[in-house]
C-alpha positions as CSV (number, residue, x, y, z in Angstrom):
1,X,-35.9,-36.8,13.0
2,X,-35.0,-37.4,8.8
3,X,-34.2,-41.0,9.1
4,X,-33.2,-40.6,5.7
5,X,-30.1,-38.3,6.4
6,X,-29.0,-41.1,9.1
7,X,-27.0,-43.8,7.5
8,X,-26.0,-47.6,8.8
9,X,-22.2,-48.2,8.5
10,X,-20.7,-52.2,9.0
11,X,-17.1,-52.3,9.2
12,X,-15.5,-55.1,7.9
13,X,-19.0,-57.3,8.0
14,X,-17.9,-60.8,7.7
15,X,-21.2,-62.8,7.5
16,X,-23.4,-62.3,4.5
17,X,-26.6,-63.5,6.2
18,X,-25.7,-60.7,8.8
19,X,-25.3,-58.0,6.1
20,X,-29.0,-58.7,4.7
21,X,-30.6,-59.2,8.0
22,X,-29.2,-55.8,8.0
23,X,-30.8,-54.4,5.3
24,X,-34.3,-55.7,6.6
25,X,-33.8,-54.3,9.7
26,X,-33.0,-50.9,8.6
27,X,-36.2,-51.0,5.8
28,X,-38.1,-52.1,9.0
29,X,-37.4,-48.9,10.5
30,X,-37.6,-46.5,8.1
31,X,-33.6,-46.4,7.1
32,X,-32.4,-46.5,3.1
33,X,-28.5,-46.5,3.1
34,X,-26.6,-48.8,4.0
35,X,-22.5,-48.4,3.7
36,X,-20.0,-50.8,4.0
37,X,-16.4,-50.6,5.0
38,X,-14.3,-53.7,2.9
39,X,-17.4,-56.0,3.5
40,X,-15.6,-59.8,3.8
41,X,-18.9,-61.9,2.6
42,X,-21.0,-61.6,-0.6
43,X,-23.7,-59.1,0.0
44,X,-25.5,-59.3,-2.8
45,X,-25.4,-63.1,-3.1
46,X,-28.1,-65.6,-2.5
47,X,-28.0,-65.9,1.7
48,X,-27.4,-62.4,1.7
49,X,-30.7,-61.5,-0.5
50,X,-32.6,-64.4,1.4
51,X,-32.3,-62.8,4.5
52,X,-32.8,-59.2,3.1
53,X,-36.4,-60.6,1.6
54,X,-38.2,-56.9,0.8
55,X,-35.0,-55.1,1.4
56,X,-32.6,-56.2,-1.3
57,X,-32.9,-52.5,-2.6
58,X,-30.8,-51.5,0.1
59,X,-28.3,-54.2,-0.4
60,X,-28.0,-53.2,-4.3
61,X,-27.7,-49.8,-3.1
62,X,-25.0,-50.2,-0.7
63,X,-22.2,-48.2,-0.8
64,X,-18.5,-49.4,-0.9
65,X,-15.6,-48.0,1.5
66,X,-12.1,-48.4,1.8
67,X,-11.8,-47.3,5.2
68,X,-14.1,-46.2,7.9
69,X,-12.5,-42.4,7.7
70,X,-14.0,-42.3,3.9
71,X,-17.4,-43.6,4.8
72,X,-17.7,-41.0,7.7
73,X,-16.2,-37.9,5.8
74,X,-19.7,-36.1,4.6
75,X,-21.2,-37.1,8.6
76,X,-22.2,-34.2,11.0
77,X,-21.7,-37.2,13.8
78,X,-20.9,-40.8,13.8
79,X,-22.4,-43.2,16.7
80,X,-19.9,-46.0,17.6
81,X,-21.3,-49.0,18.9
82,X,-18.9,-51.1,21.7
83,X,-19.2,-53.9,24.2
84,X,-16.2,-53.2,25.8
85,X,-15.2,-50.6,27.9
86,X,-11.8,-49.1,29.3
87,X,-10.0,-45.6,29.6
88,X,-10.8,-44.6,26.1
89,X,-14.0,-46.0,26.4
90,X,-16.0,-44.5,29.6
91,X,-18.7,-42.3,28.1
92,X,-20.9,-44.7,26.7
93,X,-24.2,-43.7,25.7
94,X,-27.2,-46.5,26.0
95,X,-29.1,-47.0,22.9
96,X,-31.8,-44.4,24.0
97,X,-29.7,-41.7,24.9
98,X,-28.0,-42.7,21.5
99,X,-31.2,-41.9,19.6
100,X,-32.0,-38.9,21.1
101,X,-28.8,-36.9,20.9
102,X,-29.6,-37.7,16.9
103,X,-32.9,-36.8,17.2
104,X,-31.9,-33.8,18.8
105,X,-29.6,-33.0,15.7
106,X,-30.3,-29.8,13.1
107,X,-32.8,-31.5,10.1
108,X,-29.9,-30.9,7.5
109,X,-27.4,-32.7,9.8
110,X,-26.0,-36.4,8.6
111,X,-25.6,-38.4,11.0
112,X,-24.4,-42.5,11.0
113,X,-24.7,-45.5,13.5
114,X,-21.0,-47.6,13.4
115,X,-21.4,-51.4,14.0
116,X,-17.9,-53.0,14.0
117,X,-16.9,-56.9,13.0
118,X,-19.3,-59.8,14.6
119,X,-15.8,-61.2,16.2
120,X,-13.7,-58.3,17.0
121,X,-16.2,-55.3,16.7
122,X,-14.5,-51.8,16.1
123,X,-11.0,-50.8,17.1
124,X,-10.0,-47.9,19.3
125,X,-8.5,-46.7,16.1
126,X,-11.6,-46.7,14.6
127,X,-13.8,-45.3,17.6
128,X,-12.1,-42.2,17.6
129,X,-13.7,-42.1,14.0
130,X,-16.7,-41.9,16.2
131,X,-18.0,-38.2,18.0
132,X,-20.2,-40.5,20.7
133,X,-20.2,-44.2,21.7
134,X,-23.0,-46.5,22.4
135,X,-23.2,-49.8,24.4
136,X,-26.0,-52.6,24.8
137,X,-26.6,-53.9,28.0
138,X,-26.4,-58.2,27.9
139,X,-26.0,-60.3,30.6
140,X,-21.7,-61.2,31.6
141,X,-22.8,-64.8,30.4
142,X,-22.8,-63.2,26.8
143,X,-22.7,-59.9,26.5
144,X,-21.5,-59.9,22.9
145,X,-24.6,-59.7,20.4
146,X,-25.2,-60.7,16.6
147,X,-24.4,-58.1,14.5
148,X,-28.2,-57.8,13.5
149,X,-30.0,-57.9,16.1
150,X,-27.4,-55.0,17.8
151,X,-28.7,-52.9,14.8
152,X,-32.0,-54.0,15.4
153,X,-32.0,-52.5,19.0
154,X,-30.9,-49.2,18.4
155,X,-32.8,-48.6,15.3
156,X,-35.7,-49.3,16.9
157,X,-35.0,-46.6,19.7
158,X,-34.2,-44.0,16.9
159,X,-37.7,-45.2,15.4
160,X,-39.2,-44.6,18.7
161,X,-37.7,-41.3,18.6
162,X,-39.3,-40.4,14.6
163,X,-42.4,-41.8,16.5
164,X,-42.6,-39.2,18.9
165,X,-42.2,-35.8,17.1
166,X,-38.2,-36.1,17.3
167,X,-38.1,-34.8,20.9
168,X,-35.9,-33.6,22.8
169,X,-36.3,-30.1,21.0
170,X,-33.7,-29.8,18.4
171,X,-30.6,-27.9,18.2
172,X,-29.2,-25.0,16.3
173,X,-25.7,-26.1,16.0
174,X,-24.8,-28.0,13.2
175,X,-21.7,-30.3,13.9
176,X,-18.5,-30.3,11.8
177,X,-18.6,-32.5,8.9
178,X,-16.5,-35.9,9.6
179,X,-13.2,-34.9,7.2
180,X,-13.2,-31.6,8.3
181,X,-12.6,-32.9,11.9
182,X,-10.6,-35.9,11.4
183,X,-8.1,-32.9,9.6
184,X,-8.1,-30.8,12.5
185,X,-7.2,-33.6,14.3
186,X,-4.2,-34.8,12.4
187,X,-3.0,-30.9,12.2
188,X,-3.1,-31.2,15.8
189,X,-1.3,-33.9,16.3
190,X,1.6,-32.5,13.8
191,X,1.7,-29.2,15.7
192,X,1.9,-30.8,19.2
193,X,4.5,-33.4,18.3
194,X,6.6,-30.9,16.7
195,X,5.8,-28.6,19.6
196,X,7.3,-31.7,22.3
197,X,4.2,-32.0,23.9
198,X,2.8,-35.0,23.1
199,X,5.0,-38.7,23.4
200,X,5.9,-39.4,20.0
201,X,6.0,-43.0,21.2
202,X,2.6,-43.0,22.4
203,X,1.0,-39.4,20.7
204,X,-2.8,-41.3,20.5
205,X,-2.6,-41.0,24.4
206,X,-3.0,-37.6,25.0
207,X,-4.8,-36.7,21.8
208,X,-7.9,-39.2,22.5
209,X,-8.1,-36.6,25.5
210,X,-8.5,-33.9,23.4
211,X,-10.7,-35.9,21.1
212,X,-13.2,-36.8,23.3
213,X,-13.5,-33.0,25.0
214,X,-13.9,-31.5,21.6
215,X,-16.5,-34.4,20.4
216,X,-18.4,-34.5,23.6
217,X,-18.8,-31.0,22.8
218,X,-19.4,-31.1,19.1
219,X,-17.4,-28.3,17.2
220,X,-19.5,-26.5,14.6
221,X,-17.6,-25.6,11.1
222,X,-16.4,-21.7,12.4
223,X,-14.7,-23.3,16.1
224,X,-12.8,-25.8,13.7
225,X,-11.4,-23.0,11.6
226,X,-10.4,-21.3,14.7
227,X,-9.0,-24.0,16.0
228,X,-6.8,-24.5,13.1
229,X,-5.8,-21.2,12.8
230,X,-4.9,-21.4,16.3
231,X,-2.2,-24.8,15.3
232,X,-0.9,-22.9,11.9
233,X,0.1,-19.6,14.5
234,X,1.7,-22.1,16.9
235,X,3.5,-23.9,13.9
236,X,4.5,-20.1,12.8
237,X,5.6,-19.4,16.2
238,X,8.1,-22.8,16.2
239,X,9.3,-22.4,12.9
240,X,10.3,-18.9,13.9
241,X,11.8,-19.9,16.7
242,X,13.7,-22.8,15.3
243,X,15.3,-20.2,12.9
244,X,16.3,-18.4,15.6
245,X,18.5,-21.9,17.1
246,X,19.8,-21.9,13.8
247,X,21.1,-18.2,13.5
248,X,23.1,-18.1,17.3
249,X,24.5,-22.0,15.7
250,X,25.4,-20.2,12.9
């Protein structure tokens, strides 16, 4: 596994000691980018660097985001990292399994690991930004962890992984880039509002369905071009046939 094409993304980050306990972590196991998504603490000030100690490269090196769909646009897959779970939320992967389904990745694939806020962590919203989800088992009494050391524990399996050759034997498939997805996505969702079959007071219901078969799967570049081409001839098809109301109105 190329622990340099993986990347560390903090949304919203809102403790700067966090953010360079971070960066330490990440030098400790072998990651060098670091990207952060509105970051609401100074991460290159003085507690920041403090706690960074050898890794303030990576701090100075960080790169800025508006939005968690920008910082995952060039990724072949994103890891999402949630405590909670619920109906969107019931394929979580532990923070082994995590590491090996990246291990298991193409060499030239880019791949990112998703920590949300330390209150809040990441919205649904956002987790659908996400191809697979990850949990940390903690005891009921606090199952919440700091935002560091929840990086700290999955790095360290994906270390483990780089460790050990990069098993389990790699795959051929390279996944969709992030932007290419997230546009098939909101092509979808156009076609199949327009088409009545999603709610349009509730159309994330019945796409996170079809998000999480496609990204459990995880479409190459060729089944997303299909998949579009599929929409636009089902957009042709409904236009068509709306001119064909508006000719027996006429």
């Amino acid at each position: 596994m190329n622990s340099l094409n993986i990347c560390v993304v903090l949304v919203e980050p809102q403790g700067a000691g966090n953010i360079g306990s971070v960066a330490r972590v990440m030098k400790n196991f072998g990651l060098a980018e670091l990207r952060l998504v509105q970051p609401r603490a100074d991460y290159l000030g003085r507690e920041a660097t403090n706690m960074a100690v050898s890794a303030v490269d990576l701090l100075k090196e960080a790169r800025l985001y508006g939005d968690l769909a920008s910082a995952l646009a060039d990724r072949n897959l994103a890891v999402g990292t949630t405590r909670r779970f619920g109906k969107y939320r019931d394929e979580c992967l532990l923070p082994a399994e995590a590491a090996a389904t990246l291990a298991a990745l193409p060499k030239s694939s880019r791949s990112a690991f998703v920590f949300g806020r330390e209150d809040t962590g990441l919205k649904t919203a956002e987790l659908d930004l996400c191809q697979r989800l990850v949990t940390i088992p903690a005891h009921p009494d606090l199952p919440s962890m700091n935002l560091a050391q929840a990086v700290a524990v999955c790095l360290y399996e994906l270390f483990l992984r780089g460790e050990q050759g990069g098993l389990p034997a790699r795959q051929e498939r390279l996944p969709v880039v992030g932007r290419h997805l997230q546009a098939m996505y909101e092509h979808m969702r156009q076609t199949l509002l327009e088409v009545e079959f999603l709610d349009p007071q509730n159309p994330e219901h019945l796409l996170r369905t079809f998000r999480r078969i496609f990204d459990r799967y995880g479409l190459n570049e060729r089944e997303v071009r299909v998949i579009r081409g599929l929409l636009s001839k089902i957009d042709w098809l409904a236009g068509r046939g709306r001119g064909r109301e508006e000719g027996k109105d006429g």
